[in-house]
N, C-alpha and C positions, 0 to 999 in steps of 0.2 A: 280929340284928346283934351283932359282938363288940364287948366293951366296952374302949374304949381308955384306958388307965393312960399317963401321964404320972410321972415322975420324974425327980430329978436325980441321975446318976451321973458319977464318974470315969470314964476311960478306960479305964482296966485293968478297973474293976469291971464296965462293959461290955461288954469282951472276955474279960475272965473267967468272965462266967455270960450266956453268949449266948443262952439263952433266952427272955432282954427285949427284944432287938432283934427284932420280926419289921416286916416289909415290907407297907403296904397292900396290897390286890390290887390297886387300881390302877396301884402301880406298879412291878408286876410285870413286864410287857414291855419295861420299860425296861432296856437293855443297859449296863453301863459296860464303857468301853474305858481298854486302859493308860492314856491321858490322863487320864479324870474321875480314876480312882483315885492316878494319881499327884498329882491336885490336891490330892485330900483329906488325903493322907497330908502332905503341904510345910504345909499348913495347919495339922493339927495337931503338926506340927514347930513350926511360928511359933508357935502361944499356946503351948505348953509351955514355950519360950524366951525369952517374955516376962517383963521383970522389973519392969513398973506392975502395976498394982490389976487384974487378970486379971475380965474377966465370964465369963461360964460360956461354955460353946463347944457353941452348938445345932446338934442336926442333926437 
């Protein structure tokens, strides 16, 4: 079994070293359509436009 790491990263730092993102297998099958994706992207448009006490933005 691989061992799953947990961390907190920015966004950028994220998408900058994309080698920390990988995808269960399980949910692998799972398709996003322009919709899911454009949800997430409005999403993280909103908390980065927020200007209260920001909690972290899990995914």
């Amino acid at each position: 079994m691989e061992e799953i790491i947990v961390e907190s990263l920015t966004l950028k730092d994220l998408f900058d070293n994309q080698q920390t993102l990988a995808i269960p297998e399980y949910q692998r099958p799972y398709v996003w359509t322009p919709k899911e994706i454009n949800k997430l992207l409005v999403q993280f448009k909103q908390h980065k436009e927020r200007t209260d006490e920001k909690p972290l933005f899990y995914l």
